[in-house]
RODOGU-607448 format. One record per atom (N, C-alpha, C): residue number from 1; atom name; x, y, z. Coordinates in nm, 2 decimals. Each point is the difference from the previous one (the first is absolute). Layout:
<torgus>
> resi;name;X;Y;Z
> NUM;CA;X;Y;Z
...
</torgus>
This chain:
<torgus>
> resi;name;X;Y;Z
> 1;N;-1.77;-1.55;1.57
> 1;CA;0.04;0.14;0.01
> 1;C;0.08;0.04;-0.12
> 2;N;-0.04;0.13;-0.07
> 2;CA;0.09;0.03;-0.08
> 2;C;0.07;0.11;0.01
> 3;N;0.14;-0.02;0.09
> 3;CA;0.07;0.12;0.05
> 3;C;0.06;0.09;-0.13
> 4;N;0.03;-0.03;-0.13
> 4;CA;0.08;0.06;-0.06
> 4;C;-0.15;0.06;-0.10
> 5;N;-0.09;0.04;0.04
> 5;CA;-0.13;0.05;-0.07
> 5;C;0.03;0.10;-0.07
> 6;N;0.05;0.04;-0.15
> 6;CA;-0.01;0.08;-0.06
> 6;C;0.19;0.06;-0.02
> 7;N;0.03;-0.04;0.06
> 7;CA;0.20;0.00;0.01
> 7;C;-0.03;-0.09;-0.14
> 8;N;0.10;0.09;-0.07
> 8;CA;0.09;-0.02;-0.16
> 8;C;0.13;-0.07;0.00
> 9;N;0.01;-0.12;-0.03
> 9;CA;0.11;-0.08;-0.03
> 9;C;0.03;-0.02;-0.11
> 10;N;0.15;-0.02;-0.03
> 10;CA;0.09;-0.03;-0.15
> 10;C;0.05;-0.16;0.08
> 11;N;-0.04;-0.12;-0.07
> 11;CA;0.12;-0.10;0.01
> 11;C;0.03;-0.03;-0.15
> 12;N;0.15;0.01;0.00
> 12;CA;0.04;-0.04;-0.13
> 12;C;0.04;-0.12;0.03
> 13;N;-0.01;-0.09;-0.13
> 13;CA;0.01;-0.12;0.05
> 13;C;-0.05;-0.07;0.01
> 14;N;-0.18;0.00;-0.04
> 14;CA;-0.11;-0.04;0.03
> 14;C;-0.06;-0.04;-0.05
> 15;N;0.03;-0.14;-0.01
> 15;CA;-0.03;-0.16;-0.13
> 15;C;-0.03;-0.12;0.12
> 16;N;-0.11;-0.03;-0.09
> 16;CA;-0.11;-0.13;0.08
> 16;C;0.11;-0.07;0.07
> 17;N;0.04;-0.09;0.07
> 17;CA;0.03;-0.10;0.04
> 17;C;0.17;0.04;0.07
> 18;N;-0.03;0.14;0.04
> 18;CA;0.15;0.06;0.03
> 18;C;-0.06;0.08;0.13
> 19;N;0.11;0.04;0.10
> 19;CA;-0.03;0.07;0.10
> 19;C;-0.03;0.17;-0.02
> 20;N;0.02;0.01;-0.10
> 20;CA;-0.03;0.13;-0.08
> 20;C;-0.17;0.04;-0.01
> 21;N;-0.03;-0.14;-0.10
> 21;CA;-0.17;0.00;0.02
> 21;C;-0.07;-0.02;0.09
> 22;N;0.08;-0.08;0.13
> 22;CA;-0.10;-0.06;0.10
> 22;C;-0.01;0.14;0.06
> 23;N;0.14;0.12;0.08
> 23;CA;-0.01;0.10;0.04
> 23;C;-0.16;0.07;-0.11
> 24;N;0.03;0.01;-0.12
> 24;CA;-0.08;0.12;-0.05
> 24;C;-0.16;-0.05;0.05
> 25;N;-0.01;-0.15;-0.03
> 25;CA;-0.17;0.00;0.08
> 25;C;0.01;-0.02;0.13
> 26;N;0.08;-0.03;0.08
> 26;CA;0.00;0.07;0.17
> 26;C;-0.05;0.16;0.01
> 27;N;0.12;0.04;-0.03
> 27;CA;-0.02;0.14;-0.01
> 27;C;-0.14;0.07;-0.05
> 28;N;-0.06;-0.05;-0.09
> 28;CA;-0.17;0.07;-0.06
> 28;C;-0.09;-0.10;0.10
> 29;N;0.04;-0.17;0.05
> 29;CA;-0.07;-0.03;0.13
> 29;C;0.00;0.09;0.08
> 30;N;0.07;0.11;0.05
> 30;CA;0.01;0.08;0.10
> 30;C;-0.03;0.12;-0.06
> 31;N;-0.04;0.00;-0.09
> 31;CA;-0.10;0.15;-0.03
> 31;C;0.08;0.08;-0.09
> 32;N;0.15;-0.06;-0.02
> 32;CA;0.09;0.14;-0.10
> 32;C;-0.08;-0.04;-0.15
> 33;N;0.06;0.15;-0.03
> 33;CA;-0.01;-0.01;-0.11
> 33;C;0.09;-0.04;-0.11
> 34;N;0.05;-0.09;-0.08
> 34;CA;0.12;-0.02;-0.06
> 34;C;0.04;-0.04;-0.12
> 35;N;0.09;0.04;-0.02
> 35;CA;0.07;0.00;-0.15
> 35;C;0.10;-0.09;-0.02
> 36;N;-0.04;-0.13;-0.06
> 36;CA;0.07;-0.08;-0.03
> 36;C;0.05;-0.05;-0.11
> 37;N;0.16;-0.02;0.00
> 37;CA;0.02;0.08;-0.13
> 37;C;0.13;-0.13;-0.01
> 38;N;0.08;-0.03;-0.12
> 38;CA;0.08;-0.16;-0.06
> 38;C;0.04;0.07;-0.09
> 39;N;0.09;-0.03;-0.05
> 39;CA;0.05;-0.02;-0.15
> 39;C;-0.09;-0.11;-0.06
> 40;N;-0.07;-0.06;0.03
> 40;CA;-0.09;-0.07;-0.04
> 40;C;-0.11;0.06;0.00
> 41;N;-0.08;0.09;-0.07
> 41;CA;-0.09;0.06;0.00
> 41;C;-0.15;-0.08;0.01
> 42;N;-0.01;-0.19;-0.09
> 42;CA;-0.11;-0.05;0.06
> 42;C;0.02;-0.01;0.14
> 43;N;0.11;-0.05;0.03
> 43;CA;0.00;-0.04;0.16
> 43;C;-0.04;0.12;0.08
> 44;N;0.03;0.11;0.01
> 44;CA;-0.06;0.07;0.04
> 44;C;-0.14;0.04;-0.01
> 45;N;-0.06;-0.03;-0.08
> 45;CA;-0.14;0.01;-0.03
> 45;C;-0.04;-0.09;0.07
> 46;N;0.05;-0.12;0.02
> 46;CA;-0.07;-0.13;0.06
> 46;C;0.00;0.01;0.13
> 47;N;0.15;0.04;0.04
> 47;CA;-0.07;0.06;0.17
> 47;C;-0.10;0.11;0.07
> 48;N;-0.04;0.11;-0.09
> 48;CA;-0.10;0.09;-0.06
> 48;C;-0.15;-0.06;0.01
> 49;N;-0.01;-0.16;-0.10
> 49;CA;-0.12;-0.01;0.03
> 49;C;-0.01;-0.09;0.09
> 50;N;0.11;-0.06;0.11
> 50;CA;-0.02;-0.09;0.10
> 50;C;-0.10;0.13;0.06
> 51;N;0.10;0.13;-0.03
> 51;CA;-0.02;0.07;0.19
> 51;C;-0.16;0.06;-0.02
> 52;N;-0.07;0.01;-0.15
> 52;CA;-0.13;0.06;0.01
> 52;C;-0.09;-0.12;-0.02
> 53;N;0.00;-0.10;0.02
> 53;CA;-0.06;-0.12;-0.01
> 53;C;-0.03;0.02;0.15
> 54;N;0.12;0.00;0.06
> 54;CA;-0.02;0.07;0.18
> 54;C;-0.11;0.11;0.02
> 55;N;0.00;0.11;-0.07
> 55;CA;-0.04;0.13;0.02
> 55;C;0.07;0.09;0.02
> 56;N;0.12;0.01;-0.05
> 56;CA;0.12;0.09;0.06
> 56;C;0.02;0.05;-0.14
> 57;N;0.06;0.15;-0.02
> 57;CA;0.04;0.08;-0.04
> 57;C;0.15;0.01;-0.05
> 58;N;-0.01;-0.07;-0.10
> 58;CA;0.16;0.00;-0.10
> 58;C;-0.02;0.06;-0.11
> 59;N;0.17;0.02;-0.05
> 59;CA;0.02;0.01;-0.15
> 59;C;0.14;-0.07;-0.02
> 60;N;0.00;-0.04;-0.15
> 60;CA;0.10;-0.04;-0.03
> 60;C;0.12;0.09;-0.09
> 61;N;0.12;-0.07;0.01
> 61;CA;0.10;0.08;-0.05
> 61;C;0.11;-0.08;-0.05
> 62;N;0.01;-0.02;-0.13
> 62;CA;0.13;-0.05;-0.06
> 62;C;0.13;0.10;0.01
> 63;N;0.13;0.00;0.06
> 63;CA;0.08;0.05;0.03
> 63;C;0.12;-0.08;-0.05
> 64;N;0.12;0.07;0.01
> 64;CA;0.14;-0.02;-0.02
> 64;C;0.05;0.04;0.15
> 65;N;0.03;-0.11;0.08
> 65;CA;0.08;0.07;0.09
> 65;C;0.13;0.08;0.01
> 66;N;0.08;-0.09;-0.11
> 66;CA;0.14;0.04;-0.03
> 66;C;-0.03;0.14;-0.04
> 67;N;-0.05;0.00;-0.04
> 67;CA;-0.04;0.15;-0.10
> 67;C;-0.06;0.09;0.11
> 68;N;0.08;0.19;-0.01
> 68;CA;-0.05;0.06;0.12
> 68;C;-0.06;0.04;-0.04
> 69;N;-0.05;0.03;-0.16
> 69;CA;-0.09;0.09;-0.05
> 69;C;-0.10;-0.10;0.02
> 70;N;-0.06;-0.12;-0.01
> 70;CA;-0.14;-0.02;0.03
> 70;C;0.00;-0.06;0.16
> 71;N;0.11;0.01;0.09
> 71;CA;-0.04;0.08;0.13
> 71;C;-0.06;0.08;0.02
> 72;N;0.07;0.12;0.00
> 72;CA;-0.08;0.10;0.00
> 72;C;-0.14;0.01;-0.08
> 73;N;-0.03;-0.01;-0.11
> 73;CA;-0.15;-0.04;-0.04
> 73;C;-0.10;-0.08;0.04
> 74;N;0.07;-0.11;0.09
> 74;CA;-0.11;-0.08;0.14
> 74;C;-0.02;0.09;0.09
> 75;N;0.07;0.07;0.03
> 75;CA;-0.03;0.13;0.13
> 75;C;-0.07;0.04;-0.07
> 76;N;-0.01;0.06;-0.09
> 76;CA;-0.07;0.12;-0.07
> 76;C;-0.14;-0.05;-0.03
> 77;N;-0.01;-0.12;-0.07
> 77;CA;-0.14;-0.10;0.00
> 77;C;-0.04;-0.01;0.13
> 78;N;0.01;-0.03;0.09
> 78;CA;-0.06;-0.02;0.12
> 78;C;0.01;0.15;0.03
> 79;N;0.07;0.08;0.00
> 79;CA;-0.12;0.12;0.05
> 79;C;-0.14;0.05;-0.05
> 80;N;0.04;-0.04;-0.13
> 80;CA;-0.13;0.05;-0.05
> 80;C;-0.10;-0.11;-0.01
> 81;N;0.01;-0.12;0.01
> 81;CA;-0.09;-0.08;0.04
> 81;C;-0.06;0.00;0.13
> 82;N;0.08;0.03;0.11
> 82;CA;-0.09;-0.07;0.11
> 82;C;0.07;0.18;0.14
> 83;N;0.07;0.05;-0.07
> 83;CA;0.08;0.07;0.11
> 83;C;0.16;0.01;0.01
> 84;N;0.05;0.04;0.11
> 84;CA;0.10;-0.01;0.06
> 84;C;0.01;-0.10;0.09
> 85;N;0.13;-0.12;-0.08
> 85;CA;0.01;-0.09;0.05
> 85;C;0.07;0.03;0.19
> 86;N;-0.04;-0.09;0.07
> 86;CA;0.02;-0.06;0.16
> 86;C;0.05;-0.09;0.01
> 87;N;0.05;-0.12;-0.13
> 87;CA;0.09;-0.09;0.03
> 87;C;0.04;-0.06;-0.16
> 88;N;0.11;-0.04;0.07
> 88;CA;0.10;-0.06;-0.16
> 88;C;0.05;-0.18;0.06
> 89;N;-0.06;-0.05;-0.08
> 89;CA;0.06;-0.15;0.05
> 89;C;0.07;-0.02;-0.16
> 90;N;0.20;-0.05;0.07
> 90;CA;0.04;-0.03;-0.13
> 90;C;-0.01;-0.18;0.01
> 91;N;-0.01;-0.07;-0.07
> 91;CA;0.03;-0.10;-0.02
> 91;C;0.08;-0.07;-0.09
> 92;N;-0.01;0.06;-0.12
> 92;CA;0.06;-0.03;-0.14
> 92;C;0.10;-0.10;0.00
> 93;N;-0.02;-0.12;-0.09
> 93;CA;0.17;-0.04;-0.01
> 93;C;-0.02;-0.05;-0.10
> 94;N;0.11;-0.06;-0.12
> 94;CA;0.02;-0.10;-0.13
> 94;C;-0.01;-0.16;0.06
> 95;N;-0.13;-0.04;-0.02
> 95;CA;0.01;-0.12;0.02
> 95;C;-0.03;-0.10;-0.09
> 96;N;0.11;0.05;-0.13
> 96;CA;-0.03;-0.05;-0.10
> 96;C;0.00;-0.13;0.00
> 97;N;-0.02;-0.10;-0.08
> 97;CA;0.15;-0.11;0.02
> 97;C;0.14;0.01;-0.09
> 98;N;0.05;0.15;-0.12
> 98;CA;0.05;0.00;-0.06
> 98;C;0.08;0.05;0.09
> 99;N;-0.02;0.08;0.11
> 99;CA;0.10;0.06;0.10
> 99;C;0.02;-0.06;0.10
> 100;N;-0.08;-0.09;0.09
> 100;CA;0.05;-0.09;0.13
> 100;C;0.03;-0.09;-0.08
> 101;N;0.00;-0.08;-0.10
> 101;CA;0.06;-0.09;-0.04
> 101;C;0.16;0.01;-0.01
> 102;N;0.04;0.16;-0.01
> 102;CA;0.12;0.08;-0.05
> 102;C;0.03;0.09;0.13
> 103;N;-0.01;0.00;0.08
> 103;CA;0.02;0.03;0.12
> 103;C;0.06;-0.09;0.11
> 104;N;0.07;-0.05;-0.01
> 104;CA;0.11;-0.12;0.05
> 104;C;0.06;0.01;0.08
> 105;N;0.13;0.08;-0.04
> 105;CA;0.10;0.03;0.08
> 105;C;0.05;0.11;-0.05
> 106;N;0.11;0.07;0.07
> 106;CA;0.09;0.12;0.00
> 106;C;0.07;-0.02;-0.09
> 107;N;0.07;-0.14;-0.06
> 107;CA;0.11;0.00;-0.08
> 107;C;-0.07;-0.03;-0.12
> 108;N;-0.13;-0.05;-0.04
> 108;CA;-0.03;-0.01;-0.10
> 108;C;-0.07;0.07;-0.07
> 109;N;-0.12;0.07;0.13
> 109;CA;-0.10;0.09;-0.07
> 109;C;0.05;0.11;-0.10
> 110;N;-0.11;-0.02;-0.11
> 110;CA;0.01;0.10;-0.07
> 110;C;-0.01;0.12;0.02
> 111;N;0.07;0.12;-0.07
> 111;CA;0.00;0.12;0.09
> 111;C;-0.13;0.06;-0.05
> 112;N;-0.06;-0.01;-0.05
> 112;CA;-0.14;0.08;-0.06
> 112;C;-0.15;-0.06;0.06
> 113;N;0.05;-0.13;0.07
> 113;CA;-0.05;-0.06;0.13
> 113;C;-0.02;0.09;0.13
> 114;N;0.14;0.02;0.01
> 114;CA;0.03;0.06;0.11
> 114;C;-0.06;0.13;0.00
> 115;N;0.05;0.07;-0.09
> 115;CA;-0.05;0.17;-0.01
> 115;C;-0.14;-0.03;-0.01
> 116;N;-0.08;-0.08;-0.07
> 116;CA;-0.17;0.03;0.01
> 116;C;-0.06;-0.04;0.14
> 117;N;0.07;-0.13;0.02
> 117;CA;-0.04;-0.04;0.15
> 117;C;0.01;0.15;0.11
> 118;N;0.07;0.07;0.00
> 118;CA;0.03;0.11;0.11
> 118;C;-0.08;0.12;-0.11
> 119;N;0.01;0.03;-0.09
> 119;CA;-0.10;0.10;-0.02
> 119;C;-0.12;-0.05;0.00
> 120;N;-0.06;-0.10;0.04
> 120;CA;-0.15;-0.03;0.04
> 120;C;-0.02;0.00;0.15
> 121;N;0.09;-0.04;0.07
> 121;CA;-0.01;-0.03;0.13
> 121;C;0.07;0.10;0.08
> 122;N;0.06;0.09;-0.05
> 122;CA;0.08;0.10;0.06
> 122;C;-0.07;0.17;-0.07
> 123;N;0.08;-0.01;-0.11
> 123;CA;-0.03;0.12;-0.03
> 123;C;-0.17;0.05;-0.04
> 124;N;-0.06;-0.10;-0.06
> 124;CA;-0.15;0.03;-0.01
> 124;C;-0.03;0.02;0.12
> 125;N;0.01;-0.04;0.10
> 125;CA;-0.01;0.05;0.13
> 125;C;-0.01;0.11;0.04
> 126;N;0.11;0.04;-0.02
> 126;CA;0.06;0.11;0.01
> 126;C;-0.08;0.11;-0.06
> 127;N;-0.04;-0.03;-0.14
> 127;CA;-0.09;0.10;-0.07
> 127;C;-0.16;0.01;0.04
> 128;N;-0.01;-0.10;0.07
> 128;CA;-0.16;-0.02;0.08
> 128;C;-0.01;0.13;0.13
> 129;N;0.12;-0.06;0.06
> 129;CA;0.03;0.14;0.11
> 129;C;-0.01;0.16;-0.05
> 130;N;0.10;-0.02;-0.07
> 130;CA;0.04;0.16;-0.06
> 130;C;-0.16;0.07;-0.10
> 131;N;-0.10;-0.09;-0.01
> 131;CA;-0.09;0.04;-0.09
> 131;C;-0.10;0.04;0.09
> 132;N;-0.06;-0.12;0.10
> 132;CA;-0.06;0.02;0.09
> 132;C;0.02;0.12;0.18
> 133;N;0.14;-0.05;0.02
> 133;CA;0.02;0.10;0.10
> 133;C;-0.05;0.13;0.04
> 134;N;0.03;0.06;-0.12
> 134;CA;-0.01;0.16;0.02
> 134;C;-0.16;0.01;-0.01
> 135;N;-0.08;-0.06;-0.09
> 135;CA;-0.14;0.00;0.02
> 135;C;-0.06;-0.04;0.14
> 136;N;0.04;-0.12;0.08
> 136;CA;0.01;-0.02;0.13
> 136;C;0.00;0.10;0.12
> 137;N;0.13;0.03;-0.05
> 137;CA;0.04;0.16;0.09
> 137;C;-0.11;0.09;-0.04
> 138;N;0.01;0.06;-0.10
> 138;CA;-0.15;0.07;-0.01
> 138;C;-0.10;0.03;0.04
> 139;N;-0.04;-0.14;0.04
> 139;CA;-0.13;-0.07;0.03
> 139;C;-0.03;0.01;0.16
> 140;N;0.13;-0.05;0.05
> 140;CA;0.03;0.03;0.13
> 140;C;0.01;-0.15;0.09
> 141;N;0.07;-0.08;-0.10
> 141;CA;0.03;-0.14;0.04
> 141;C;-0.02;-0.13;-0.08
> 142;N;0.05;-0.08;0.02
> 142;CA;-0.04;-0.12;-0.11
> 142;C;0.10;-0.07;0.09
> 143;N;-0.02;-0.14;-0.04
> 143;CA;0.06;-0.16;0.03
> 143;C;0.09;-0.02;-0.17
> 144;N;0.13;-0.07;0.03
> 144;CA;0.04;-0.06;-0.12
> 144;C;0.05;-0.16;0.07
> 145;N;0.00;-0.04;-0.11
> 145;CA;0.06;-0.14;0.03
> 145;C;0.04;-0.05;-0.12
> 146;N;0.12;-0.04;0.03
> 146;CA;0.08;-0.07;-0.10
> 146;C;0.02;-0.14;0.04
> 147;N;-0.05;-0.14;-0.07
> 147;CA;0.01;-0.13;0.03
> 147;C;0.10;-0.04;-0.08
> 148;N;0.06;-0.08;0.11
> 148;CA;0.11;-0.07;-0.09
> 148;C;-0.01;-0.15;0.04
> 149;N;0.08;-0.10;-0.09
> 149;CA;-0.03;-0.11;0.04
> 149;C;0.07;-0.06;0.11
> 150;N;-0.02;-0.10;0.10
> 150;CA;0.10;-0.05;0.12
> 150;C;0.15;-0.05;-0.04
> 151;N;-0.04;-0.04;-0.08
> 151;CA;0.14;-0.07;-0.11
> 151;C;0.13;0.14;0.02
> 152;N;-0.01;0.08;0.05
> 152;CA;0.07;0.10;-0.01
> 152;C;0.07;0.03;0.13
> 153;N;-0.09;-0.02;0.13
> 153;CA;0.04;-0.06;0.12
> 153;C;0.09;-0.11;0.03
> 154;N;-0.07;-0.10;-0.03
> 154;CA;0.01;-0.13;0.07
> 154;C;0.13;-0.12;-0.15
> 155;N;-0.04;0.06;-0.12
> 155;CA;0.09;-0.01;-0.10
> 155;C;-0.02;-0.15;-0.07
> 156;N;0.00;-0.02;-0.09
> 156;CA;-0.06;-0.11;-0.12
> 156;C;0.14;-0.05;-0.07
> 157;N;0.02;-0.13;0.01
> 157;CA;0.11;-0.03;-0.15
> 157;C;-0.10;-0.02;-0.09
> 158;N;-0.05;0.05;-0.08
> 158;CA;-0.07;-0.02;-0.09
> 158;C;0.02;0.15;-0.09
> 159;N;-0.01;0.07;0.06
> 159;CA;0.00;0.21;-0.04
> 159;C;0.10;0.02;0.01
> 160;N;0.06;0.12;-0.06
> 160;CA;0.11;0.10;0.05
> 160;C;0.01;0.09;0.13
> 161;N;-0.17;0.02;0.00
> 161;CA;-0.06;0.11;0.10
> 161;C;0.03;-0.09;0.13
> 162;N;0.00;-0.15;-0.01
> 162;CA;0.03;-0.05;0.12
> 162;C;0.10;-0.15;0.01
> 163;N;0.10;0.08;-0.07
> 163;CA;0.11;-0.08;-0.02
> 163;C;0.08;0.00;0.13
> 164;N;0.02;-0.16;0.06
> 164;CA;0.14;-0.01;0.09
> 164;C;0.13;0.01;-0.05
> 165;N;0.09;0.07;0.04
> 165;CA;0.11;-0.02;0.00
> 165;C;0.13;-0.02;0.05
> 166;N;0.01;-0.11;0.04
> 166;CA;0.15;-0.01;0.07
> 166;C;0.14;0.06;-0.04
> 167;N;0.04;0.04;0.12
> 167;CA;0.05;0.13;0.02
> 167;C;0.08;-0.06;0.14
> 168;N;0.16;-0.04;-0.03
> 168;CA;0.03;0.00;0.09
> 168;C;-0.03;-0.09;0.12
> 169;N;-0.09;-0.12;-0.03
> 169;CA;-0.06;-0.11;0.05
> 169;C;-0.15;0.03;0.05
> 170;N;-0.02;0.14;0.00
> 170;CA;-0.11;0.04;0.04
> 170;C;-0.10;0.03;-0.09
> 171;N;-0.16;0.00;-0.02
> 171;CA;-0.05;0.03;-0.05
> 171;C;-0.07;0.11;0.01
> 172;N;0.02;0.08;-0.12
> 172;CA;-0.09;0.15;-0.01
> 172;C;-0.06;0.00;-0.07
> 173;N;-0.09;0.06;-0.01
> 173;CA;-0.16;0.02;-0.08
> 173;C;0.05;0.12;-0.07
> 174;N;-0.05;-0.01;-0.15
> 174;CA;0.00;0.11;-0.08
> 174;C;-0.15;0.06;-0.03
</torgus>
């Protein structure tokens, strides 16, 4: 069955061997249409031709998420490619090894760590919403989804994002 037949999707974030890509060919499994789009612009291509190897209907899109001006130009690409988008899947994150290698702890991390780490995972976010929303509204509805990792929940000594901290004998998650 392909319920999402002809529904326009954006996942950013959408590189082979990440939950980014696996969503973008689910999503064209189920009939959307979608625009899958990386700061890695082959990677994005490569999930592109997973999903027409399938028979599904993509395009690719090299993007800056940090950057709101080539937000907004992923909205704007995907309208004119395929329509008005019906869903935004964010996924995006630095999984460099120059950054998780440097993503440690609170007292160590570098601060230019920190600030990219959250303007990829936060504020590019952010700019996915504010680009796509009002087109959504528009349209007269859309799905968003912003993925984040569990490590953010349940908390990692390994990350900052999921640093314990004792506190008073107790442990709190950052």
């Amino acid at each position: 069955m392909r319920g999402l037949k002809g529904k326009v999707a954006i996942v950013a974030g959408a590189a082979p061997g990440n939950i980014g890509g696996a969503t973008a060919v689910h999503l064209a499994e189920e009939g959307a249409h979608v625009v899958a789009a990386d700061l890695n612009g082959a990677a994005a291509r490569a999930v592109v031709d997973d999903i027409r190897a399938l028979g599904g209907r993509a395009a690719a899109r090299s993007f800056d998420i940090t950057d709101e001006a080539s937000y907004k130009e992923l909205a704007e690409f995907t309208v004119k490619e395929f329509g008005k988008p019906e869903a935004l899947f964010n996924a995006a994150a630095d999984l460099a090894a120059g950054t998780l290698g440097r993503d440690s702890d609170v007292t160590s991390i570098p601060l230019e760590v920190w600030r990219h780490t959250i303007d990829v995972t936060l504020t590019g976010y952010m700019y996915g919403v504010r680009h796509t929303l009002p087109i959504m509204i528009e349209r007269g509805g859309g799905a968003i989804v912003n993925c984040i990792s569990s490590i953010v929940r349940m908390g990692d000594g390994a990350y900052i994002n999921g640093q314990a901290i004792l506190v008073d004998g107790g442990a709190h998650f950052t």
